[in-house]
N, C-alpha and C positions, 0 to 999 in steps of 0.2 A: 504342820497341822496344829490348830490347836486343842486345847483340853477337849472340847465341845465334841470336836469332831473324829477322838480316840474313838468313844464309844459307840458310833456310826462302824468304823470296821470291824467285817465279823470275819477273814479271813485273810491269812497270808499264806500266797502260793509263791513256790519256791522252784525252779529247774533245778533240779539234781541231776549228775550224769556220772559220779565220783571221782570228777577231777579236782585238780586242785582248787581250781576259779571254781567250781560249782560248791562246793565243799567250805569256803568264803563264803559265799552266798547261802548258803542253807546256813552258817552260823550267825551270819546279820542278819538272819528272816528270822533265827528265833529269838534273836533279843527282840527285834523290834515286837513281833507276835507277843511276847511278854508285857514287853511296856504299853501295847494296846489291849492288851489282855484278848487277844485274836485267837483263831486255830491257826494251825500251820498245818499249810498242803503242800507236801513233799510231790513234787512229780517229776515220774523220770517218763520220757518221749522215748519209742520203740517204732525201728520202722523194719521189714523184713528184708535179712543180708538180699542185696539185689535191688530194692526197692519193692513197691507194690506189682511192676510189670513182669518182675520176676516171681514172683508169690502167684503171681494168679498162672503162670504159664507151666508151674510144678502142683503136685498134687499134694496140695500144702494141709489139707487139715492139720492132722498130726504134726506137722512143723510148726504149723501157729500157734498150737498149743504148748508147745515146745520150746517157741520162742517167749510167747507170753508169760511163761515160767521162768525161765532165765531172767525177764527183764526185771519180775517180781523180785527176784532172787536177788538180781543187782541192790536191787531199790533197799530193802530190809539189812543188807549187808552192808552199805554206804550209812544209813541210818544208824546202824548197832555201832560200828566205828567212829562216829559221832556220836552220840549218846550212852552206847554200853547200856546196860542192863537199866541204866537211871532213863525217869521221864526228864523231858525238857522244861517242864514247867508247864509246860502248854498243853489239849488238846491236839493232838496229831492223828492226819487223814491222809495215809499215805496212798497216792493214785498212778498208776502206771495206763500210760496213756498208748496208743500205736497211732501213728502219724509222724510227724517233724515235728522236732521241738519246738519250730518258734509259734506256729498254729497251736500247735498242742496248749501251749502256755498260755495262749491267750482265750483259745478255749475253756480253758477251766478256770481261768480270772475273767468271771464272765459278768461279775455286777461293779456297778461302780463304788460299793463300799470296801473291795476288795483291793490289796495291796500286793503287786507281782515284783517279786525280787528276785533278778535275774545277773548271771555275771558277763563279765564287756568281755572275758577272753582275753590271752597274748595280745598283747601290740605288736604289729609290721606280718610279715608273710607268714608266718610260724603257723595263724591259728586262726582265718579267715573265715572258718563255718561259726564261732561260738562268737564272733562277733555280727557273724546275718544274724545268729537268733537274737540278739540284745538287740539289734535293731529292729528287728521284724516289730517283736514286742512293745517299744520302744511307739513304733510308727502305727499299730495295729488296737494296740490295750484301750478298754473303755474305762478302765483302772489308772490308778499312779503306779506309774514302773518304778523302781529303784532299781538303779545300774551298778553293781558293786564291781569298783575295778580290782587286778587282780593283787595277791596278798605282797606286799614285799618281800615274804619267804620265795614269794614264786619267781620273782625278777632273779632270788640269789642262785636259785637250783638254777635256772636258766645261765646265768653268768659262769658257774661252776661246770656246766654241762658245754658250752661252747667253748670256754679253757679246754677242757679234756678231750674234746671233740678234733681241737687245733692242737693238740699238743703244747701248749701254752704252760709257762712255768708259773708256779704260784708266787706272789709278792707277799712271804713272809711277816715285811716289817711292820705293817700293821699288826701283826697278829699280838 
Protein backbone atom coordinates (compact mmCIF):
# COMPACT_ATOMS: atom_id res chain seq x y z
CA UNK A 1 0.00 0.00 0.00
CA UNK A 2 1.12 3.24 -0.33
CA UNK A 3 1.21 6.26 1.91
CA UNK A 4 -2.12 7.47 0.13
CA UNK A 5 -3.81 4.54 0.79
CA UNK A 6 -2.77 4.00 4.88
CA UNK A 7 -5.43 6.44 5.52
CA UNK A 8 -8.21 4.91 3.51
CA UNK A 9 -8.06 1.70 6.33
CA UNK A 10 -10.24 2.19 9.08
CA UNK A 11 -9.98 -1.36 10.41
CA UNK A 12 -7.96 -4.54 11.21
CA UNK A 13 -9.80 -7.72 11.91
CA UNK A 14 -7.88 -10.38 13.22
CA UNK A 15 -9.05 -14.55 13.85
CA UNK A 16 -8.10 -15.08 17.17
CA UNK A 17 -8.78 -18.78 18.59
CA UNK A 18 -5.47 -18.81 21.21
CA UNK A 19 -3.40 -20.81 19.35
CA UNK A 20 -0.18 -20.39 18.63
CA UNK A 21 -0.70 -19.43 14.54
CA UNK A 22 -3.52 -17.20 15.85
CA UNK A 23 -1.65 -15.64 18.64
CA UNK A 24 1.22 -14.69 15.39
CA UNK A 25 -1.60 -13.22 13.76
CA UNK A 26 -3.15 -11.14 16.29
CA UNK A 27 0.57 -9.76 17.03
CA UNK A 28 1.13 -8.80 13.01
CA UNK A 29 -2.39 -7.25 13.08
CA UNK A 30 -1.41 -4.96 15.70
CA UNK A 31 1.52 -3.68 14.36
CA UNK A 32 0.34 -3.33 11.13
CA UNK A 33 -3.05 -1.57 12.83
CA UNK A 34 -0.47 0.82 14.34
CA UNK A 35 1.42 1.80 11.30
CA UNK A 36 -2.03 2.40 9.67
CA UNK A 37 -3.23 3.95 12.55
CA UNK A 38 -6.32 1.40 12.14
CA UNK A 39 -8.61 -0.28 14.96
CA UNK A 40 -8.11 -3.67 15.67
CA UNK A 41 -10.92 -6.27 15.60
CA UNK A 42 -10.08 -9.18 17.53
CA UNK A 43 -12.57 -11.90 16.63
CA UNK A 44 -12.81 -15.22 17.89
CA UNK A 45 -15.67 -17.57 15.69
CA UNK A 46 -17.93 -19.79 18.24
CA UNK A 47 -19.94 -22.51 16.89
CA UNK A 48 -22.07 -24.88 19.46
CA UNK A 49 -20.15 -28.32 20.59
CA UNK A 50 -22.22 -30.55 17.92
CA UNK A 51 -22.63 -27.96 15.54
CA UNK A 52 -25.98 -25.89 14.92
CA UNK A 53 -27.98 -29.48 14.32
CA UNK A 54 -27.10 -30.25 17.47
CA UNK A 55 -28.05 -26.89 19.17
CA UNK A 56 -31.33 -26.73 17.77
CA UNK A 57 -32.24 -30.61 18.52
CA UNK A 58 -31.41 -29.74 22.78
CA UNK A 59 -33.09 -27.24 24.62
CA UNK A 60 -30.22 -24.93 24.37
CA UNK A 61 -31.30 -21.39 25.52
CA UNK A 62 -29.31 -21.61 28.60
CA UNK A 63 -26.47 -23.28 26.83
CA UNK A 64 -26.02 -20.58 24.42
CA UNK A 65 -25.79 -18.39 26.63
CA UNK A 66 -23.47 -20.34 28.23
CA UNK A 67 -21.51 -21.01 25.45
CA UNK A 68 -21.50 -17.41 24.40
CA UNK A 69 -19.86 -16.57 27.71
CA UNK A 70 -17.16 -18.91 27.48
CA UNK A 71 -16.34 -17.85 24.00
CA UNK A 72 -16.30 -14.21 25.59
CA UNK A 73 -14.30 -15.38 28.21
CA UNK A 74 -11.71 -17.20 25.65
CA UNK A 75 -11.49 -14.02 23.71
CA UNK A 76 -10.58 -11.31 26.77
CA UNK A 77 -8.26 -14.14 28.27
CA UNK A 78 -6.13 -14.63 24.78
CA UNK A 79 -6.27 -10.80 24.61
CA UNK A 80 -4.89 -10.06 28.36
CA UNK A 81 -2.09 -12.66 27.66
CA UNK A 82 -1.18 -10.68 24.84
CA UNK A 83 -1.43 -7.36 26.04
CA UNK A 84 -1.65 -7.58 29.91
CA UNK A 85 -3.10 -4.76 31.56
CA UNK A 86 -1.25 -2.30 28.81
CA UNK A 87 -3.28 -0.92 25.65
CA UNK A 88 -1.79 -1.93 22.17
CA UNK A 89 -1.49 1.34 21.01
CA UNK A 90 -4.56 1.01 19.13
CA UNK A 91 -8.26 1.24 19.49
CA UNK A 92 -9.52 -2.23 20.13
CA UNK A 93 -13.15 -3.83 19.21
CA UNK A 94 -13.09 -7.13 20.63
CA UNK A 95 -16.10 -9.21 18.66
CA UNK A 96 -17.20 -12.84 19.39
CA UNK A 97 -18.88 -13.98 16.54
CA UNK A 98 -21.06 -17.89 16.54
CA UNK A 99 -20.74 -19.33 13.22
CA UNK A 100 -17.33 -20.81 11.41
CA UNK A 101 -14.57 -18.99 11.35
CA UNK A 102 -13.76 -18.62 8.12
CA UNK A 103 -17.56 -16.90 7.38
CA UNK A 104 -17.26 -15.42 10.39
CA UNK A 105 -14.04 -13.56 9.44
CA UNK A 106 -15.24 -12.43 6.33
CA UNK A 107 -18.34 -11.30 7.79
CA UNK A 108 -16.98 -8.86 9.78
CA UNK A 109 -14.16 -7.67 7.20
CA UNK A 110 -17.07 -6.48 5.49
CA UNK A 111 -15.73 -3.11 3.59
CA UNK A 112 -13.02 -2.89 1.42
CA UNK A 113 -11.03 -0.43 3.38
CA UNK A 114 -10.64 -3.15 5.89
CA UNK A 115 -7.51 -5.40 6.26
CA UNK A 116 -8.18 -9.28 7.60
CA UNK A 117 -5.30 -10.87 9.08
CA UNK A 118 -5.52 -14.29 9.35
CA UNK A 119 -3.00 -17.41 10.12
CA UNK A 120 -2.28 -20.25 7.28
CA UNK A 121 -1.97 -22.91 10.22
CA UNK A 122 0.54 -26.17 10.48
CA UNK A 123 1.81 -27.45 7.27
CA UNK A 124 0.90 -31.26 5.95
CA UNK A 125 -1.96 -33.27 8.11
CA UNK A 126 -1.40 -32.06 11.54
CA UNK A 127 -3.86 -29.01 11.18
CA UNK A 128 -6.15 -29.07 8.01
CA UNK A 129 -9.18 -26.94 9.65
CA UNK A 130 -6.98 -23.53 10.22
CA UNK A 131 -5.85 -23.94 6.91
CA UNK A 132 -9.76 -24.07 5.12
CA UNK A 133 -10.16 -20.96 7.25
CA UNK A 134 -7.13 -19.04 5.62
CA UNK A 135 -8.45 -20.18 2.60
CA UNK A 136 -11.89 -19.66 2.81
CA UNK A 137 -10.80 -15.92 3.61
CA UNK A 138 -8.33 -15.85 1.34
CA UNK A 139 -10.89 -16.91 -1.70
CA UNK A 140 -14.24 -15.11 -0.02
CA UNK A 141 -12.77 -11.38 1.40
CA UNK A 142 -13.80 -8.23 -0.33
CA UNK A 143 -10.78 -6.91 1.69
CA UNK A 144 -6.89 -7.68 1.47
CA UNK A 145 -6.13 -10.82 3.44
CA UNK A 146 -2.78 -11.04 4.94
CA UNK A 147 -1.75 -14.77 5.57
CA UNK A 148 0.56 -14.85 8.40
CA UNK A 149 2.35 -18.24 8.27
CA UNK A 150 3.13 -19.94 11.32
CA UNK A 151 5.95 -18.65 13.98
CA UNK A 152 9.19 -20.49 13.80
CA UNK A 153 8.87 -21.04 17.50
CA UNK A 154 5.91 -23.18 16.39
CA UNK A 155 7.83 -25.34 13.72
CA UNK A 156 10.45 -25.82 17.06
CA UNK A 157 7.77 -27.00 19.69
CA UNK A 158 6.50 -29.27 16.84
CA UNK A 159 9.99 -30.72 16.04
CA UNK A 160 10.57 -31.05 19.93
CA UNK A 161 7.08 -32.54 20.33
CA UNK A 162 7.57 -35.31 17.47
CA UNK A 163 11.16 -36.25 19.13
CA UNK A 164 9.33 -36.93 22.35
CA UNK A 165 6.61 -38.42 20.72
CA UNK A 166 9.16 -41.10 18.81
CA UNK A 167 11.27 -41.33 21.49
CA UNK A 168 14.01 -39.89 19.60
CA UNK A 169 17.36 -38.75 21.43
CA UNK A 170 18.27 -35.21 21.35
CA UNK A 171 21.50 -34.06 19.19
CA UNK A 172 23.22 -32.19 21.97
CA UNK A 173 26.19 -30.94 19.76
CA UNK A 174 24.69 -28.07 18.73
CA UNK A 175 23.66 -26.94 21.84
Amino acid sequence: MSGNDASAVARVVVGVSGSLNSVTALRRATALARRLEAELWPVLAWEPPGGDPAARRAPAGPLLEEWQRLAKQRLASVLYEIFGADSPGVPVHAVVVRGAPGPALVATADRETDVLVVGTGRRGLQRPFAARVSRHCVSHARCPVLAVPPSPLESELLSVHRRNTWHLRLDTRGL
